[in-house]
C-alpha positions in Angstrom: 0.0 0.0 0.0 1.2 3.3 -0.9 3.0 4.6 2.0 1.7 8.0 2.3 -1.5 6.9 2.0 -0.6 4.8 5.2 0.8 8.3 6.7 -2.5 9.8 6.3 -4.4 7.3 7.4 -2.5 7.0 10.6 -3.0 11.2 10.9 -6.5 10.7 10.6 -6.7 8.3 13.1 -5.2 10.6 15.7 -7.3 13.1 15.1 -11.0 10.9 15.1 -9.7 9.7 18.4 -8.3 13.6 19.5 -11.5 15.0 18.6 -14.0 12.1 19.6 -16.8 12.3 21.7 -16.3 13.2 25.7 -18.2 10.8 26.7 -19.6 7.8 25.0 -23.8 7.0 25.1 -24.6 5.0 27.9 -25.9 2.3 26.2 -27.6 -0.7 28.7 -26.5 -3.7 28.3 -28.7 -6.1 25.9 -30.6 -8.5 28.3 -30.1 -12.3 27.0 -33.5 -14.5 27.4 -35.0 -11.4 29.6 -38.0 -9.7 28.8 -39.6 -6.9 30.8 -43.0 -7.6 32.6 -45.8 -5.1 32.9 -45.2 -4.7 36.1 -41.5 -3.0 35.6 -40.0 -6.2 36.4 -37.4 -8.1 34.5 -39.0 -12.0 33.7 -36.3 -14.4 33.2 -37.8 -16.5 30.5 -36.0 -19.8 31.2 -36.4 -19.8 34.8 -39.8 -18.3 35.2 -38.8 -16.2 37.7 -39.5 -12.2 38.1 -37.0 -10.3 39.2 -36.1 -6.7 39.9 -34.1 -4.7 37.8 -30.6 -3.2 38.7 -30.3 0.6 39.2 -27.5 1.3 36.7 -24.6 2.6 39.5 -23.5 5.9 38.9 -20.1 6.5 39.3 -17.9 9.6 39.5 -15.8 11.0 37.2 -12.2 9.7 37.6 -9.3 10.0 35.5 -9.6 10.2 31.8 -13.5 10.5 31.7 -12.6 13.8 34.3 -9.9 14.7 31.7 -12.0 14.3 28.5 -14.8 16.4 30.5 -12.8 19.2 31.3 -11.4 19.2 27.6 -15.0 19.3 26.1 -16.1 22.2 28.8 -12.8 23.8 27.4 -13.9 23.7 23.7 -16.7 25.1 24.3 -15.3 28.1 26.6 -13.2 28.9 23.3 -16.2 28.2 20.4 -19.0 29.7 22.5 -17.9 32.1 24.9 -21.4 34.4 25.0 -23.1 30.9 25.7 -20.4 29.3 28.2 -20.8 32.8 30.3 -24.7 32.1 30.5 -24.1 28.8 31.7 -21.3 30.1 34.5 -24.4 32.7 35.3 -27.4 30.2 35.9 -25.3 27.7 37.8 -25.3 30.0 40.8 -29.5 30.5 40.4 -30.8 27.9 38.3 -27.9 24.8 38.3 -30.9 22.8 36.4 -30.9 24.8 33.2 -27.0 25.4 33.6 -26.6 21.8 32.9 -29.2 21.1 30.0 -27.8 24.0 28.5 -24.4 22.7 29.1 -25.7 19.2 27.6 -26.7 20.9 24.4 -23.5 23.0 24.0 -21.5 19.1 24.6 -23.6 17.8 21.6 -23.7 20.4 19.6 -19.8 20.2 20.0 -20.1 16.8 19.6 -22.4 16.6 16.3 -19.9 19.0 14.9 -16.9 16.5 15.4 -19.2 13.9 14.1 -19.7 15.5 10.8 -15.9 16.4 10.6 -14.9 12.9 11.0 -17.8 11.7 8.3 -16.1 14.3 5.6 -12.4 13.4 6.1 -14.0 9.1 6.0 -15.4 10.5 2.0 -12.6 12.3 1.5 -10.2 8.7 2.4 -13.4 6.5 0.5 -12.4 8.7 -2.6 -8.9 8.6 -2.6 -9.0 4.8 -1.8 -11.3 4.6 -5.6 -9.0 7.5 -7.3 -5.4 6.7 -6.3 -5.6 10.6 -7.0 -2.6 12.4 -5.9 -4.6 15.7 -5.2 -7.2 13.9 -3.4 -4.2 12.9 -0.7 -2.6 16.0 -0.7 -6.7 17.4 0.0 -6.3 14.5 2.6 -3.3 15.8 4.4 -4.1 19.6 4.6 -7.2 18.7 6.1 -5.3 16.3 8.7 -2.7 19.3 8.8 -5.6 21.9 9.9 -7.5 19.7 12.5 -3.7 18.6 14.1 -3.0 22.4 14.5 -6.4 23.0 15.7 -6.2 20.7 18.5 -2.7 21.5 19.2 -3.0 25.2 19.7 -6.0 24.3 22.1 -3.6 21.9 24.3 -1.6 25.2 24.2 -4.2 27.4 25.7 -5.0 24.9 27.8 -1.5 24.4 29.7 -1.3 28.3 29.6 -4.8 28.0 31.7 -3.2 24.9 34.0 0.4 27.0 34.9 -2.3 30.5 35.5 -4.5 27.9 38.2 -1.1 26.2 39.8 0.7 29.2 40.0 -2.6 30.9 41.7 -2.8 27.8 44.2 0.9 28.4 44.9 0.3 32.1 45.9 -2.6 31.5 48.4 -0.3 28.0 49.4 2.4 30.3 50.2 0.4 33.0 52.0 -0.9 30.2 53.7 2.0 28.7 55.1 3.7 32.5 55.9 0.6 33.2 58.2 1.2 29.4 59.8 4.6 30.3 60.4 3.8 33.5 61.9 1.0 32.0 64.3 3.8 29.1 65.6 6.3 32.0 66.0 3.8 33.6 68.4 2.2 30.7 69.5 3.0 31.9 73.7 1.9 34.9 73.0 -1.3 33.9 71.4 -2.4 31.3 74.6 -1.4 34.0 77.0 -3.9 36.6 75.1 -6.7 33.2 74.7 -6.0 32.7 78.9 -6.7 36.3 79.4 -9.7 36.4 77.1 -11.6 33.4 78.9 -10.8 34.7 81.8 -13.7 37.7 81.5 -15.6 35.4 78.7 -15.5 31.7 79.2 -18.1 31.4 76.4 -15.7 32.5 74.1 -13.2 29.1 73.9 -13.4 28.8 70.2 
């Protein structure tokens, strides 16, 4: 196979999987030889028995899922900013319609990355029938362009990380000077609590 054909296959690749979707549908598990009574009940068709169904367990995010989230959220801070602000203002007062209009801004993002992937699939379905040299080079300027894209957002978004560590390090710092100071006068401070209680017992801590 011709091998920069390969090369921009393997380009596309990373970028369906950079851009993918946050979070994948949560999509039950097919029940095998179940069927659901009228009662709400799951009727195991083999055994004859009725049984309850399981509460899908709803876990928190963790790792990669928190990751991908905070990614998506970012996307559309930089896409939507007039939109991302009127979530950020009805979280406070309304968190309910903060997150169904989050939800929509996800899947909008999401429908868009859908349809982006579906071109650059025709674009590769072409080539594969043409062998067309312009069709490939079409092929890697697109790859070029969505690979820039995504790595000038992993830009901003280590710019935004260093801005939020070196903020935590300020107030860490304060925080740890004022400790310091408080250990330093640490006699003084029990003499002043010992003299306090003494006219206000109520006033301990």
């Amino acid at each position: 196979m011709n091998s920069r054909f390969l090369t921009a296959m393997t380009a596309a690749g990373i970028i369906a999987l950079g851009t993918a979707r946050t979070y994948a549908e949560d999509n039950p598990a097919a029940i095998d030889k179940k069927s659901v009574a009228p009662s709400g009940k799951t009727e195991d068709k083999e055994q004859g028995k009725t049984v309850k169904p399981q509460k899908k367990r709803q876990e928190p995010l963790e790792g990669r899922e928190l990751e991908r989230e905070r990614v998506v959220e970012f996307i559309i801070k930089e896409k939507y900013p007039q939109d991302f602000a009127e979530v950020v203002a009805l979280r406070k007062d309304a968190p309910e319609k903060a997150k169904e209009k989050m939800q929509a801004l996800r899947k909008k993002v999401w429908d868009e990355q859908a349809t982006e992937r579906e071109k650059l699939r025709d674009m590769i379905a072409k080539y594969k029938e043409s062998k067309d040299a312009g069709q490939l080079e079409a092929i890697k300027q697109r790859v070029t362009e969505k690979l820039n894209e995504r790595l000038e957002l992993e830009k901003k978004m280590i710019v935004q990380s260093e801005e939020r560590i070196k903020e935590m390090q300020d107030k860490l710092s304060k925080f740890k000077a004022e400790h310091q100071k408080r250990v330093d006068n640490k006699d003084k401070m029990i003499e002043n609590k010992i003299k306090e209680l003494s006219k206000s017992p109520e006033m301990f801590y």
